[in-house]
Structure formats: C-alpha cells, structure tokens
N, C-alpha and C positions, 0 to 999 in steps of 0.2 A: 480736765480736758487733755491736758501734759500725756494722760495714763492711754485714753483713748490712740493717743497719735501714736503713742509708743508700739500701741499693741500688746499693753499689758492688760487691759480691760476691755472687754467688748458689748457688755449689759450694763445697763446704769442702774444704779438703784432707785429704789422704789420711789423715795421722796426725790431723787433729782429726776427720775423720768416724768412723775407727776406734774414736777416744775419743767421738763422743759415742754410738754403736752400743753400745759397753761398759758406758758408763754407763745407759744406756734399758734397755738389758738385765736390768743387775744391781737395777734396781729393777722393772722392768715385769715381766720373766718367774716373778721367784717369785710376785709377784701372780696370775698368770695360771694358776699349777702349782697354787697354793693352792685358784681358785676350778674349777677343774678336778678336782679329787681331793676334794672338798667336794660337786660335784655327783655325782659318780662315788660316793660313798659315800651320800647320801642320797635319789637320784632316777634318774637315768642308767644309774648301772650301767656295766659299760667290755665292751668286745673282748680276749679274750686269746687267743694262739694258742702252742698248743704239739706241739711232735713228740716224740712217744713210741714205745714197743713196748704193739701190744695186740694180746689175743688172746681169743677166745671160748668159751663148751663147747661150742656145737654143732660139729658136725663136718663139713667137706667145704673144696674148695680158696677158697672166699669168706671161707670163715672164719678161716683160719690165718692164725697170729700174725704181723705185721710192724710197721715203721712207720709209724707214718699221722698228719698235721699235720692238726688241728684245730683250727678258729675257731669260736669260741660267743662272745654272749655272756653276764657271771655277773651275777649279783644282786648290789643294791647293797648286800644285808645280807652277804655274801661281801667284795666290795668292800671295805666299811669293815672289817673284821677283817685282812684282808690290809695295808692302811696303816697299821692299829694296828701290828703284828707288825713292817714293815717300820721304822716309827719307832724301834718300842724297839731296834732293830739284830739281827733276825732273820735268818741266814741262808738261802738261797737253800733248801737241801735242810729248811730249819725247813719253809719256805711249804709244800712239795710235798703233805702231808696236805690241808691248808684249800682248796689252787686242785684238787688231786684232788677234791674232795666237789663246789666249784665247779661244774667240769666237770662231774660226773657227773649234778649236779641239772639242768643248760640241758641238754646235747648229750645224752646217753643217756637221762635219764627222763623231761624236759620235763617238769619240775616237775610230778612225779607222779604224769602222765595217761598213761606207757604203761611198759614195761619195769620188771614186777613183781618179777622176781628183785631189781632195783636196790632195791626200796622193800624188802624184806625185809633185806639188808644193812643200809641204815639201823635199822631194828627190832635187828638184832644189834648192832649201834655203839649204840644209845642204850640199849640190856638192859646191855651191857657197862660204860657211864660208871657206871648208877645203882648197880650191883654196887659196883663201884668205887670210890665216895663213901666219907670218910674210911676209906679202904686208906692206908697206906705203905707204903716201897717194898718190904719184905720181905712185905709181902701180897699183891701185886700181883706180884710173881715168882713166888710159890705157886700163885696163880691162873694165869697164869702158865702153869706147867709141868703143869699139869691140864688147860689149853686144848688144851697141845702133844698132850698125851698122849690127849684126845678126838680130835685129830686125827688119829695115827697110827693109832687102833682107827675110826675113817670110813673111812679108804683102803682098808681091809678088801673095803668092803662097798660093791658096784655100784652099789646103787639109793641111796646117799648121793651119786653120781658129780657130780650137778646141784645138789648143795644151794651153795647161795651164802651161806644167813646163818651157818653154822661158822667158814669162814673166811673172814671179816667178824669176826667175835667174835675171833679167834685175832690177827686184824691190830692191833685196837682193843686188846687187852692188852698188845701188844708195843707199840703209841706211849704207853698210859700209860707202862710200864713205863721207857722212853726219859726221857719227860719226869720223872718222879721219878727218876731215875739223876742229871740234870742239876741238879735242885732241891736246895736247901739238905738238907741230914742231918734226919731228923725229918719231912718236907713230906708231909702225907695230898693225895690227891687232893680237890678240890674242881672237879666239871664246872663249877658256875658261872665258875669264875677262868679256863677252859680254852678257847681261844680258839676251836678248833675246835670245840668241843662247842657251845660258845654258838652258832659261826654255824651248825653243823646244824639243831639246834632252831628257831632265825627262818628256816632255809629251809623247814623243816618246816610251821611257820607258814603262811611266805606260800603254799608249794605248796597248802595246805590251803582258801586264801582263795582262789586263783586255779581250782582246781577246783572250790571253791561260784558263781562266777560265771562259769564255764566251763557248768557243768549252769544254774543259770539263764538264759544266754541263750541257750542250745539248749531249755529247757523254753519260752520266750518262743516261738523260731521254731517249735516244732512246735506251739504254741497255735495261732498264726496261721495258718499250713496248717490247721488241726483249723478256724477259721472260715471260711476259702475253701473247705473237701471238699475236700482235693486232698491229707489227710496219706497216703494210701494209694499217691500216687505217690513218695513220698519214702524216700531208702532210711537203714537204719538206720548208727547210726556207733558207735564205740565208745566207751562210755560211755552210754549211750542207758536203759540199764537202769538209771542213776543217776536219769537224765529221766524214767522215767516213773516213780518215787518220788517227784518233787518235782512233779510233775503230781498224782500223788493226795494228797499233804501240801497242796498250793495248793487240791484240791475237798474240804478237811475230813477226809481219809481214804475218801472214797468213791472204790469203783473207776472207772478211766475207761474204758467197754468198749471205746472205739473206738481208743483206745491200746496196748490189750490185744492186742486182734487184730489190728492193723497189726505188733506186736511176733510174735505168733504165726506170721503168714502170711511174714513178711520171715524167721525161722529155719524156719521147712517148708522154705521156697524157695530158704536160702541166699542170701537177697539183702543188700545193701551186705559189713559186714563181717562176717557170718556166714559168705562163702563159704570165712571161714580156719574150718579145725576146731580151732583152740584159742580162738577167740571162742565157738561153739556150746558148746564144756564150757564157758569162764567163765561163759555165759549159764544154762548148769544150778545151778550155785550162788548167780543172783541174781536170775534169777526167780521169781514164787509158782509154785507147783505148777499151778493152772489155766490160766496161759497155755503152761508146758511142754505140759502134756498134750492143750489144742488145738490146739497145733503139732505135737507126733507124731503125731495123729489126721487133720491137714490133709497130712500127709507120707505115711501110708499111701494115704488118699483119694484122692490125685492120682497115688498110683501104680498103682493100682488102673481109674481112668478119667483117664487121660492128656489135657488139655487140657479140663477141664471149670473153668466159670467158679465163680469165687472165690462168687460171688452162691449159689449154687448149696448152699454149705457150710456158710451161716449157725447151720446145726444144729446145727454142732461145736463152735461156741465156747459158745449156750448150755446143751451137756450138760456141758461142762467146766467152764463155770460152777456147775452144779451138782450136777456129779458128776465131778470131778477124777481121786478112783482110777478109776474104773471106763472115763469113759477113757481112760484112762494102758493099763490093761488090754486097751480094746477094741482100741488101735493095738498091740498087744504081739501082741494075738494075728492080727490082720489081718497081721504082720509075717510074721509064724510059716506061715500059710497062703500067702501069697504064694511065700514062699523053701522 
C-alpha cells in the first residue's frame, strides 16, 4: 500500500488485484443486490421472461398451442411476494403459481383493461380462497372432488366449451389442496397467510387504481376536444363507455348530450373500436338504452339515404332522448322493410 502512496507502483498484481476484486465484491455487491430487490419490490417492479407451452380456445392455426418466450414486465406487489417466497427457501415449481398470476395480470390482461375471460378467472380464484377460509385439508379434498366432478358433468355440455372461470376454480382447489398436504396436520387455510392469494388481491387493487386513472385521463382528453369542437372527430377506444360515466358523474349526473351522440354516431358507423363485433355487444350492456337506440336509428337512416350528413339527423338523437323504446322500435322496424 506504502508503494501505491509513494508513487512507486501503480498496477497491482495479479493475485492482489484478484484479492482486492473479491474483497470489493463481497462487500459491495450484496449492497447492491439488497438495494436492487428493495427497489424491485416497492417501486420498479423487474423483467421476467419465461418460455412456456400456451395455448388458446379459439380455434384456427394462430392459435394452436406451442412454445412461446415471454417478457413482461410484473408489479412490484408480485415482485415482493416472490422474494418473500424465495427467502424462506421456496422452490422453483413453489414460484410457478404467483409468477403465473404475475404474468397473466402485465402480458395477457394489462392490468385489467382488456381480456375478460382473464378477469373472470380471477373472480373464480378469489370465490374459491373465500370458500376455503378455515377448511382443512380433509375439507378442501371434498371440495375437491365436487370441483372434479362439476368438471366432468361441463365437458358434457358444448356451450360450457369457453367458460374459463370452472377451471380457474377446479386449479385454485387443487393448490389449496397441495399447500395443506404440505402444512403441519391440523392447518385450516388462511388466504390472508397465502402468499399468492395476498399478491392477487394487491393486484386486484392496483389494477383497479390504474383503470380509475386510466378512464380519468381519457375523461380529461375528451373534455378538451369537447372545448376545441373537434370531439366528433375523434374516434372511440375501448373503455370509452367507462368515459362517458365519469363525464356525467364530473356534470352532477346530468347527461352530456354531445357525448352521447358522438358515442352513438361512432357505433352506427362502426368507427374506432366498434368496428370489432364483440366491442358493439360489450357496448349493448353498458350503454343507456337512448344512446343504443339512437345509434340503431342513425344505422338504419344511413342505410336508407346513403351519404347524407350527420347534421341532417339531429332528429334522432332528440327522439331517443325522449323516446327510447319507440325508437329502438322505429329502427326495428325500418330494419324489417328495408331486408
């Protein structure tokens, strides 16, 4: 060290460089791991990537089942449950539940906001925990063997073919079932001790938080077009029927007419994502009834006189305003004479 200060030496050798590389190490990098897996569990969030076999219900050659590597990244309420897990010395095939739910809430549902079949699964997993609260393990086999047996009487039956939340329930009995096999003699289940179950619920949570501020700054941008005149150029997105809820919750409950009929004229016309026909049904169950029925009124209209201006129909939206069935009726039956 003497040699260094002097200025007589300035490269260390080989075997004290090594050594002091090991020594820098061994105190610098657990620091490092520490504040790394710290941020990762309460801000950050990390990348994980894993290759699996997946496969889909729908049916055709896109969809069939193979391997496919995957990078998301999970929330850092996942995140820290997984470092719990791995502290207490959890094995690899323990994790695969908690980093599946992981994955499924970033890559597949986007925390929330699209792939309903996924949100209903959840709904089955958190029906199944609350079932399950002080069960032991010989109840939770029972249960159990009832899941099984609801199962085999489904396969029966075609139109069960798509349900997803049966088995969703049927899986979530079988990891209780797993994890009380493993638990001391006597162990009722408790979701709260349940690592998975806990980080479900705080995803549930945040998903919940990040869709209320997801529909407020889209109720924000479409305000703002609604001050320029220009929301009529804008086309709608999904989720928008959340938006114009929280548009009329922001004006006291009062309708907003001009939100109404931008909503109306954009499902007549199939415009933004109306042009999927499984957005137009979602949009039947969560719209009111008067913007439906000025939009099948505006859809017969325009079939009727092809290329006539929207200005032109102002009629339609206030009959549906105040007369909802009737026009719901008059485009049923405009339908009816046309075809």
């Amino acid at each position: 060290m003497q040699r260094y200060r002097a200025g007589q030496q300035t490269k260390p050798q080989k075997r004290l460089q090594a050594a002091l590389v090991e020594e820098t190490e061994s105190q610098w990098q657990p620091q490092v791991r520490a504040q790394a897996r710290e941020r990762a569990a309460t801000s950050s969030g990390m990348m994980v990537e894993v290759t699996a076999y997946f496969e889909f219900t729908c049916s055709g050659s896109s969809d069939d089942g193979r391997i496919r590597t995957i990078t998301t990244p999970i929330s850092p309420i996942y995140v820290k449950q997984i470092l719990k897990m791995q502290e207490a010395g959890a094995t690899e095939e323990e994790l695969h539940p908690i980093v599946a739910e992981a994955i499924t809430e970033s890559y597949f549902a986007e925390w929330g906001t699209r792939a309903d079949g996924l949100r209903l699964a959840r709904i089955g997993r958190r029906v199944v925990r609350r079932r399950a609260k002080g069960m032991d393990a010989g109840a939770v086999a029972a249960a159990l063997e009832d899941a099984r047996f609801d199962a085999r009487q489904d396969s029966r039956h075609e139109d069960l073919a798509d349900d997803v939340r049966a088995p969703a329930e049927l899986a979530e009995w079988e990891r209780i079932a797993q994890l009380l096999a493993a638990a001391a003699p006597g162990t009722v289940y408790e979701p709260d001790v349940d690592d998975a179950a806990e980080a479900a619920a705080a995803a549930a949570r945040e998903a919940e938080l990040r869709e209320a501020a997801r529909i407020a700054a889209r109720a924000d941008e479409l305000q703002a077009l609604r001050e320029l005149g220009t929301l009529e150029q804008a086309e709608p997105r999904d989720g928008d029927e959340a938006v114009r809820d929280e548009l009329t919750r922001r004006a006291g409950g009062y309708v907003q007419a001009d939100v109404d009929a931008w909503l109306a004229h954009a499902l007549a016309a199939h415009l933004g994502h109306y042009r999927d026909p499984a957005a137009r049904e979602t949009a039947a169950d969560l719209l009111t009834p008067p913007v439906l029925a000025h939009a099948a009124l505006l859809a017969e209209l325009a079939r009727l006189a092809p290329g006539v201006d929207v200005d032109q129909l102002a009629f339609a939206a206030r009959l549906a305003t105040t007369e909802p069935e009737a026009t719901g009726a008059l485009a049923v039956f405009l339908a009816r004479v046309r075809s």
